[in-house]
C-alpha positions in Angstrom: 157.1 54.4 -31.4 157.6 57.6 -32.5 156.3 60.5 -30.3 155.8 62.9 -32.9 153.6 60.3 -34.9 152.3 59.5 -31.9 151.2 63.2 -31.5 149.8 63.8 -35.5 147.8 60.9 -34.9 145.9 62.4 -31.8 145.7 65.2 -33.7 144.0 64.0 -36.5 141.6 61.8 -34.7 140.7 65.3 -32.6 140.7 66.8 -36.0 137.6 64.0 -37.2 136.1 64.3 -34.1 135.8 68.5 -34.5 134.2 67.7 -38.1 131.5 64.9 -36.1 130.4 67.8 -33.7 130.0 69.8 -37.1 127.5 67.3 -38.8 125.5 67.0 -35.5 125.2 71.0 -35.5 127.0 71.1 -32.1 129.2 74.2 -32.2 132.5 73.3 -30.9 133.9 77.1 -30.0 131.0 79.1 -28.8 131.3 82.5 -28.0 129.1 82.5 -24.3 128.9 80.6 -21.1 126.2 80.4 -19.1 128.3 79.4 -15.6 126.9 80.2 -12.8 129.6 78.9 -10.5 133.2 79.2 -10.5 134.3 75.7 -8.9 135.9 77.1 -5.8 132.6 79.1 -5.0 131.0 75.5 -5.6 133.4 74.1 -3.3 133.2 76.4 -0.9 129.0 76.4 -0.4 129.2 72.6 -1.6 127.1 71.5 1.5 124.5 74.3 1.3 124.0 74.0 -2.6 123.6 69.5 -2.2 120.9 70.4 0.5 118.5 72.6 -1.7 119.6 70.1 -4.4 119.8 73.7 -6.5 120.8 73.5 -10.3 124.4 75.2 -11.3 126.5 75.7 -14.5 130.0 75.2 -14.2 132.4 75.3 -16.8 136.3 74.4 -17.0 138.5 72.1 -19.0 138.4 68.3 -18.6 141.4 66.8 -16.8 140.8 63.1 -16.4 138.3 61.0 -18.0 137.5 57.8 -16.6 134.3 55.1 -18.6 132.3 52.7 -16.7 130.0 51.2 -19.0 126.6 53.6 -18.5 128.4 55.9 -16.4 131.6 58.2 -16.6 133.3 60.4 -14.2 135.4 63.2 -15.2 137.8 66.2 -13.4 136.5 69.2 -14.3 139.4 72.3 -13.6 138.6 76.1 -14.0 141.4 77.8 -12.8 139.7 78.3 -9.0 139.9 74.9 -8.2 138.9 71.2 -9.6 136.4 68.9 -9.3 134.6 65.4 -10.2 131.7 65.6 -12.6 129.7 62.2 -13.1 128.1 61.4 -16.1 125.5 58.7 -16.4 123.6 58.1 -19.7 120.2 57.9 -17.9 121.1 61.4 -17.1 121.7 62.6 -20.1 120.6 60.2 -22.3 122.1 57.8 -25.0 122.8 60.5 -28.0 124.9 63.0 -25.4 126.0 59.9 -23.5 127.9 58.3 -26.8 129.1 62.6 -27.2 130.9 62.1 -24.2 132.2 58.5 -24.5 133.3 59.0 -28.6 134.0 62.8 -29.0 135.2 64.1 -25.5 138.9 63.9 -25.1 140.8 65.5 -22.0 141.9 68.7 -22.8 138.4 69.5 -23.8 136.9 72.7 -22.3 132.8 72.1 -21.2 130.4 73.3 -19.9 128.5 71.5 -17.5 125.0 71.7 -16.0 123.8 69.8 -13.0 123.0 68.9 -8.9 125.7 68.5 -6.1 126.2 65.1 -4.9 128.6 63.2 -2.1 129.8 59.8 -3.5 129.7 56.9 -1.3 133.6 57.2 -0.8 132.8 60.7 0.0 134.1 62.4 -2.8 132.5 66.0 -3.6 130.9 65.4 -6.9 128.3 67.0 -9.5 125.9 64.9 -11.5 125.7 66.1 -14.9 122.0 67.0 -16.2 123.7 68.2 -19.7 127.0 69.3 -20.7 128.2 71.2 -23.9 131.1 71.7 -25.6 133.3 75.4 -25.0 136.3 74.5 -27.0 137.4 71.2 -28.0 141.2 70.8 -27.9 143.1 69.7 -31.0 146.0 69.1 -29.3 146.6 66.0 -26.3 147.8 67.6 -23.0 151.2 65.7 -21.7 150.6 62.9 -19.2 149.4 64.0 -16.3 151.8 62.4 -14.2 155.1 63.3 -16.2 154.1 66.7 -17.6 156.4 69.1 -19.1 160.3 68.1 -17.4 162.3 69.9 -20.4 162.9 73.4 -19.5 162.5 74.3 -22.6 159.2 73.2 -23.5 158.1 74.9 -19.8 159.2 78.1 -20.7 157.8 77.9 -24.3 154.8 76.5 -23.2 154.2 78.3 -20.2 150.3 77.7 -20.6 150.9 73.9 -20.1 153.6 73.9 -17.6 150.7 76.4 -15.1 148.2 74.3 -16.2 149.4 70.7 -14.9 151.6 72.1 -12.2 149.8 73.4 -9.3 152.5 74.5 -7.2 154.1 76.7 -9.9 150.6 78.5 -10.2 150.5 79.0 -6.6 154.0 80.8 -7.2 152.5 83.3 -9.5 149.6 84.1 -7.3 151.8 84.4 -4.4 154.4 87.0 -6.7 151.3 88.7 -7.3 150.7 89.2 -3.9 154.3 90.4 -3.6 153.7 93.4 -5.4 150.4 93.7 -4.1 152.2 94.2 -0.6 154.5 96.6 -1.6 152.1 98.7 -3.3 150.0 98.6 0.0 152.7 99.3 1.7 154.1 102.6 -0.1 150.7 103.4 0.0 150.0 103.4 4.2 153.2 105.2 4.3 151.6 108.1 2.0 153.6 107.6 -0.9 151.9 108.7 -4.3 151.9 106.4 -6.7 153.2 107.7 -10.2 154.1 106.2 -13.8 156.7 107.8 -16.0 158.4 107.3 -19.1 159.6 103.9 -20.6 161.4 105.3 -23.5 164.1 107.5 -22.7 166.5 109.9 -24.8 168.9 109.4 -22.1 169.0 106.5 -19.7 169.0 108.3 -16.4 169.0 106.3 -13.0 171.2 103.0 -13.2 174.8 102.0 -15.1 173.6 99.4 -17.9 173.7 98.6 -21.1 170.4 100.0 -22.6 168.2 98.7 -25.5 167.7 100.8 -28.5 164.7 102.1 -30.6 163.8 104.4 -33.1 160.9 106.8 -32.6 159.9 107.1 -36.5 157.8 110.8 -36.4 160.7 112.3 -34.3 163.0 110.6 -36.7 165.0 110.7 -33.1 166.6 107.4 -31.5 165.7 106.5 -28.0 166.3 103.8 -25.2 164.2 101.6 -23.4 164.4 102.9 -19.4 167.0 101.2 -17.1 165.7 102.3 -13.9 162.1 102.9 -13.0 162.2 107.0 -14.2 164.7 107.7 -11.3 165.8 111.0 -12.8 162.0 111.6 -13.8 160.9 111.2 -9.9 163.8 113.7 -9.1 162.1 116.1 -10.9 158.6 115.2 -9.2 160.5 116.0 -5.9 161.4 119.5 -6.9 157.7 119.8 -8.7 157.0 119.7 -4.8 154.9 116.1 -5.1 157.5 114.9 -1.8 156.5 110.8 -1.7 156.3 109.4 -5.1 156.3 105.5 -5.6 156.4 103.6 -9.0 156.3 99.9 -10.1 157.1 98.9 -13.4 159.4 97.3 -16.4 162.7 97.9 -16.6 164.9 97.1 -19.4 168.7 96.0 -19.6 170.6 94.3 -22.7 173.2 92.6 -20.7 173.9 88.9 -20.3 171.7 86.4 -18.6 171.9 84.2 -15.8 169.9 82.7 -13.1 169.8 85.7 -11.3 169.1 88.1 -14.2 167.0 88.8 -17.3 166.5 91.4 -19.6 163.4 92.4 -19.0 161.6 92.4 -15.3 160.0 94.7 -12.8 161.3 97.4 -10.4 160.0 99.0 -7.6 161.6 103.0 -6.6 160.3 105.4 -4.4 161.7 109.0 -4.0 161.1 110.5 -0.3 161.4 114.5 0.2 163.4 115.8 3.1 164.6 112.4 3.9 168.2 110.7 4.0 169.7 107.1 3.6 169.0 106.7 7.2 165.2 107.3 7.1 165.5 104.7 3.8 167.0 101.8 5.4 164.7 102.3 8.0 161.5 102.2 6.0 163.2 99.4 3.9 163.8 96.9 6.7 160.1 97.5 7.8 159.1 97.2 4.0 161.3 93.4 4.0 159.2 92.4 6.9 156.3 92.7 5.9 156.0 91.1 2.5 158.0 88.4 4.3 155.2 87.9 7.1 152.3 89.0 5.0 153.2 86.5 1.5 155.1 84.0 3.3 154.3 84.3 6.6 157.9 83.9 7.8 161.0 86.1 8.2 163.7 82.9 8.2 164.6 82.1 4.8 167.2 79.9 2.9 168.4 81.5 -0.3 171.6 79.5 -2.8 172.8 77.8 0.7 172.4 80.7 3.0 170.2 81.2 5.7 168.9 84.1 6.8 166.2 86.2 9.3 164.9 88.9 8.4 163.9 89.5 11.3 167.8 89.4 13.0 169.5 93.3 13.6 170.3 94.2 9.8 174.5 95.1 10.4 176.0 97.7 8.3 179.4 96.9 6.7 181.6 99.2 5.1 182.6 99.2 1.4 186.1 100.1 1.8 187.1 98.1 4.9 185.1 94.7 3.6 187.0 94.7 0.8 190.6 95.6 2.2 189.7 93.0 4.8 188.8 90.3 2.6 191.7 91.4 0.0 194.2 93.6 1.5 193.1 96.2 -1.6 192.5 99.7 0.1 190.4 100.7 -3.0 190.5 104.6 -1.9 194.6 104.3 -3.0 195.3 101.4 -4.7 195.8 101.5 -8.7 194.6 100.1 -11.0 196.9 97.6 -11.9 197.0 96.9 -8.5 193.6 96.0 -8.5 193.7 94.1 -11.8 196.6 91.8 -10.2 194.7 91.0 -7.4 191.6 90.0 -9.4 194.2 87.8 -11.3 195.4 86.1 -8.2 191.7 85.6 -6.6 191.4 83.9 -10.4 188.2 86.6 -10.9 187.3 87.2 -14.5 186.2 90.6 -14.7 184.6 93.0 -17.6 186.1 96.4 -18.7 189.3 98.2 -16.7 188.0 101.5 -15.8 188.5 102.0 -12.2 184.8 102.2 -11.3 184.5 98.5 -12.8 187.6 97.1 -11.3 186.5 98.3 -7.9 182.9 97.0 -8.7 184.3 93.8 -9.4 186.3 93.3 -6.4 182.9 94.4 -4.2 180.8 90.9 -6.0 183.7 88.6 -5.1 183.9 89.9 -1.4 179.9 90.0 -0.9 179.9 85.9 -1.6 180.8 85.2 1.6 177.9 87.1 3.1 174.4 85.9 3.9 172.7 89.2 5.1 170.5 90.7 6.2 172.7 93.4 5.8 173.3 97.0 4.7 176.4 97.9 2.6 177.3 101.3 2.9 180.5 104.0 2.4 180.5 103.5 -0.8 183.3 105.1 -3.0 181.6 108.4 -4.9 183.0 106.6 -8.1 180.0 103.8 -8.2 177.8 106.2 -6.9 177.3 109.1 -9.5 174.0 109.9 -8.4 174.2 109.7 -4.4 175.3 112.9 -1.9 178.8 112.8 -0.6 179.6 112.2 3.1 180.1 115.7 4.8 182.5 113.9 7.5 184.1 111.7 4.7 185.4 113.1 1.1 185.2 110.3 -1.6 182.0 108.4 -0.2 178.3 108.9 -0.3 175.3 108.4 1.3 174.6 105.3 0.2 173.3 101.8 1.3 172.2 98.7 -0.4 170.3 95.3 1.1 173.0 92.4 1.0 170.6 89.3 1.2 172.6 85.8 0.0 176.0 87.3 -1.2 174.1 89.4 -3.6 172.5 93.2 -3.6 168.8 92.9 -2.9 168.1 96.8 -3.3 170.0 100.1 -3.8 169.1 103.4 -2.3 170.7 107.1 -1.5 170.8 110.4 -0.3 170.1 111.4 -3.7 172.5 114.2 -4.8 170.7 117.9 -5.3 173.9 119.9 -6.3 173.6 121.0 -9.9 177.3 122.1 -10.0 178.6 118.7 -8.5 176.2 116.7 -10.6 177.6 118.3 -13.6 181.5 117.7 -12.4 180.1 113.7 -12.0 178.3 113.5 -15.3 181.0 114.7 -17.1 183.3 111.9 -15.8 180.7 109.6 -16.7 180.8 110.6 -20.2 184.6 110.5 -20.3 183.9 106.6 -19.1 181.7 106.2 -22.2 184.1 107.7 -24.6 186.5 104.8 -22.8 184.6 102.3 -24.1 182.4 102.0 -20.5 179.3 100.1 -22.0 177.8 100.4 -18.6 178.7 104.3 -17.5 175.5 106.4 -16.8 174.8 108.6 -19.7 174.6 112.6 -18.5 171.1 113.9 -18.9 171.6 118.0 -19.0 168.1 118.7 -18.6 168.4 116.7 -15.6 171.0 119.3 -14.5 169.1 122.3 -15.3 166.3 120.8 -12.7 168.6 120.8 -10.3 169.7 124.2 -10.8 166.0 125.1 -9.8 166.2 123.4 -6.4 165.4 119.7 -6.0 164.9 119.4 -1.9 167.0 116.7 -0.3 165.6 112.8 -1.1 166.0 109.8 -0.1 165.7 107.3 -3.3 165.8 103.4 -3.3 164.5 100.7 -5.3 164.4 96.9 -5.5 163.3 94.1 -8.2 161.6 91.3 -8.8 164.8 89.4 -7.8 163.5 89.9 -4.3 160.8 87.5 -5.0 162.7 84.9 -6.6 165.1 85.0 -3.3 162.7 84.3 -1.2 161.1 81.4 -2.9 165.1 80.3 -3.4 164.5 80.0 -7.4 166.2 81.0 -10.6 164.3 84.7 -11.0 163.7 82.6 -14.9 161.4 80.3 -13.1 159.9 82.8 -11.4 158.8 84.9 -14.8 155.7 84.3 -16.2 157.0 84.1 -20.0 160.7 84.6 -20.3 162.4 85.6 -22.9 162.8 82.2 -25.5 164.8 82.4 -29.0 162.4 81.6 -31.8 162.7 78.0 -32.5 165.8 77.2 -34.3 168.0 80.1 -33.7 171.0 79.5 -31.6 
């Protein structure tokens, strides 16, 4: 048989069954509920509410529907929780009993009103006095046992896939309790929390590939941020604010994979008179505890690799990782140096600027790391934003969380010399005019701040990728509503 016949057929029976509930003047989407219990709080005081034998409202959409003869039992689900509603036509009586045998289909959202009751197999149960319609559903849900298994009907119809799949809602409560955590967090540490721009002249704070706009009464053309106002939160340093904290959508027209989207959330924070020591201290402790406090854990297996948080987090060493993994001192080598050695490890690689070749080789030698670690001596080249070494010319202050052969969070000694920032944004730009789609476009007012006095900072952030470590899934599954071409575009 045909599935999509199968489906207009539903449909249209729904479709007669909405016009029945018209002739008998019951309206089938009414604007108010008179619930008086969400399930879980039923649950919960289930005992204490069968006792006094009190009368509640619940409301929530039917799940299962089961007939036997003059009674009906039913799985009522609200979102807090589920349970079984009996229906018996002395209860109601014949005209809403043959309602609920003809003209209630699962999928159906009621409402409910009736007395707690313990079956004889012991089965928390609510015997319904009266029930009325909330919305009836013109559309069949999948089968309950199957559900949605095409990732593309999941991610399209998100709504469905929470619905019927308990542990994927349980996911987005516990992401939510992610951020939660690290807003606590920032917050017992007496970091102020702040929200800046989202569209940007200049895309300060990150090397990507921005997303362009048009702001019509400005008749000017703008970007969608990169970073979480990194270059905005500089400027709250030197307004004197000293621990500012932000969480919010970022923005980056590059390439996806199971690792990365287009659109997702960041968190930064921006610490006065602090260095990239002080941040990968506070970092670890910030790791720990939205490991212990949302998955009450530290050990963790990410891709294949296993991991404790809780283990001494090593620092390596840009420069001697990779000369050690590739014999490619990256401080002297040239470029075509570095280009033939990408050719031999058979490593494709985007764009031949220096910065991306060295880039490049960095992600092939981090593979065969499983973290917790902290990369650091970075080359002053990657990092156009980050204070040089004073005991070593041509690297910064900079470290980054290596968690399953991938960067897991970025932070520096933020650079506060105006004159030096200048010297670095100007090679930047001479990367864009390269043809660098991913150089860091110079922001002069930025500079001018600087020139003010912006005290020294420590600046990291981290995304949502974090989370979707942790619960070792594609960061796609762990996004509410990700991005899906309209249906059929290729």
């Amino acid at each position: 048989m045909d599935n999509d016949n199968t489906k207009i057929s539903e449909r249209d029976e729904r479709l007669n069954k909405l016009e029945e509930l018209k002739k008998l003047k019951l309206n089938p989407y009414p604007a108010k509920t008179c619930r008086t219990h969400e399930i879980r709080g039923l649950i919960d005081n289930f005992s204490e509410l069968e006792k006094t034998g009190q009368g509640i409202i619940i409301a929530g959409r039917l799940m299962i529907k089961r007939l036997h003869g003059n009674l009906a039992f039913a799985r009522l689900n609200d979102g807090s929780g589920q349970i079984q509603i009996a229906v018996s036509k002395k209860e109601v009586g014949d005209e809403y009993y043959k309602i609920f045998q003809k003209l209630v289909d699962m999928g159906d959202i009621i409402e409910v009103a009736g007395k707690c009751f313990t079956t004889h197999k012991g089965e928390k149960s609510l015997m319904t006095a009266s029930f009325k319609f909330l919305t009836k559903a013109l559309e069949p849900l999948p089968e309950k046992w199957h559900g949605l298994k095409d990732d593309e009907d999941r991610y399209r119809k998100r709504y469905l896939d929470i619905l019927l799949n308990e542990d994927l809602r349980d996911l987005f409560i516990k992401k939510s309790k992610f951020w939660e955590v690290t807003r606590e967090f920032m917050k017992k540490h007496g970091f102020f929390e702040v929200e800046t721009p989202t569209l940007e002249i200049t895309t300060g704070g990150a090397e990507a590939n921005p997303f362009c706009t048009h702001h019509a009464d400005y008749d000017l053309d703008m970007f969608l941020r990169i970073s979480v106002g990194e270059l905005w939160h500089k400027k709250l340093m030197a307004a004197g604010l000293g621990k500012t904290f932000e969480i919010g959508r970022v923005y980056r027209n590059e390439g996806s994979s199971p690792d990365h989207l287009q659109e997702f959330t960041n968190m930064e924070f921006y610490w006065s008179f602090a260095d990239y020591n002080d941040g990968m201290k506070l970092t670890r402790e910030l790791y720990l505890e939205i490991a212990q406090k949302v998955f009450g854990k530290t050990k963790f297996t990410t891709k294949g690799y296993e991991y404790d948080l809780a283990d001494e987090w090593r620092k390596i060493d840009y420069r001697d990782e990779i000369l050690k993994q590739t014999g490619i001192d990256v401080l002297s080598a040239t470029e075509n140096d570095m280009k033939k050695k990408l050719k031999e490890l058979k490593v494709e690689y985007k764009g031949e600027t220096r910065e991306r070749l060295m880039d490049t080789l960095w992600k092939y030698c981090r593979k065969s790391i499983a973290g917790p670690a902290f990369l650091v001596g970075h080359p002053k080249l990657v990092s156009p934003l980050a204070k040089e070494m004073l005991d070593r010319p041509g690297f910064v202050e900079r470290f980054q969380i290596i968690i399953a052969g991938s960067e897991i969070g970025n932070g520096y000694s933020e650079l506060n010399d105006p004159e030096e920032q200048r010297r670095r944004f100007e090679v930047q730009q001479k990367l864009i005019e390269a043809g660098d789609e991913e150089a860091m476009m110079p922001d002069w007012e930025f500079v001018e701040m600087l020139e003010h006095g912006m005290p020294p900072t420590c600046g990291f952030g981290f995304g949502e990728r974090l989370f979707a470590f942790f619960i070792d899934k594609p960061v796609r599954e762990a996004t509410l509503f990700p991005l899906m071409r309209p249906r059929g575009r290729k």
